[in-house]
C-alpha positions in Angstrom: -10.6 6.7 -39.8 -14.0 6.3 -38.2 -14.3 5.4 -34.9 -16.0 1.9 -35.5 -12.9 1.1 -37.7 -10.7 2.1 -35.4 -12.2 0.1 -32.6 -11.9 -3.0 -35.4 -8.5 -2.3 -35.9 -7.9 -2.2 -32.1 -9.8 -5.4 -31.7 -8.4 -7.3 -34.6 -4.7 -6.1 -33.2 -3.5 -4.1 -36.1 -0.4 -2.6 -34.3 0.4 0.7 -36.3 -3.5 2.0 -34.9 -1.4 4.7 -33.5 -0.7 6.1 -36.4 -4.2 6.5 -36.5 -4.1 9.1 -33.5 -3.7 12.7 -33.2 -1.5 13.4 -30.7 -1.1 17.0 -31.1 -3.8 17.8 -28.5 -3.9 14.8 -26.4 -3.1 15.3 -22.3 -3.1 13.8 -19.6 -6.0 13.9 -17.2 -4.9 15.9 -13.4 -1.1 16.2 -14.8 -1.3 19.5 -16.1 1.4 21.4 -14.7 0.8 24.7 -12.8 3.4 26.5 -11.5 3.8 27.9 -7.5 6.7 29.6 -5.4 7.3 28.4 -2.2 9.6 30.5 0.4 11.6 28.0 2.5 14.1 28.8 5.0 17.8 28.4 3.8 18.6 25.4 5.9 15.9 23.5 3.9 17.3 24.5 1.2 20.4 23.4 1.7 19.1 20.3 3.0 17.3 19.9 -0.3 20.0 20.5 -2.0 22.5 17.9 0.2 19.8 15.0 -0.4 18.7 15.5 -4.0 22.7 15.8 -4.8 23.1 12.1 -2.8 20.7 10.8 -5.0 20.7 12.6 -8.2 18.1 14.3 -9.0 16.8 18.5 -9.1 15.8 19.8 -6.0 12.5 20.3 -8.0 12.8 16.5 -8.7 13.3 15.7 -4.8 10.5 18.6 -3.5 7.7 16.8 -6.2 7.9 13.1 -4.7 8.2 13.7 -1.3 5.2 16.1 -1.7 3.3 13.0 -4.1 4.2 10.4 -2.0 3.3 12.9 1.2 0.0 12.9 -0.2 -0.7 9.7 -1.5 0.0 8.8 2.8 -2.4 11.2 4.0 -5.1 10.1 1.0 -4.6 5.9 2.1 -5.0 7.4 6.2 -8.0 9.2 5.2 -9.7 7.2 2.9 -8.6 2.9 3.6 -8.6 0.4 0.5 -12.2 -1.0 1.4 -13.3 2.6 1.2 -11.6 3.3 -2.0 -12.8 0.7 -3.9 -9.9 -1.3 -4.1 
């Protein structure tokens, strides 16, 4: 399918376009994964470990959104709605 059909299907709302789509190679944009180690001591660890168990999730779970939500913190200090755009 050509693009300009496939924007006419999207705009008419045919609702199997994503059949339409290969997927095979799609990604998502700043969500590729790359893999680091960290060294922590072991009472961190086991820290980790006590609050990601009282919640249920992975330690890898736990150490991701505190990290994320760390950042996103710092980002909003840094850089206030009005300056963001938003």
């Amino acid at each position: 399918m050509k693009a300009k059909e496939f924007d006419r299907a999207f705009d008419d709302g045919v609702e199997d376009i994503v059949d339409e789509l290969d997927l095979s190679s799609a990604r998502r944009v700043n969500q590729e994964q790359k893999r680091i180690n960290v060294d922590f001591p072991a009472w961190v660890v086991d820290s980790l470990d006590r609050e990601a168990a009282r919640i249920g999730v992975t330690r890898q779970s736990i150490i991701k959104v505190w990290l994320v939500e760390r950042l996103q913190a710092e980002a909003a200090h840094k850089f206030p709605k009005d300056e963001r755009g938003g």
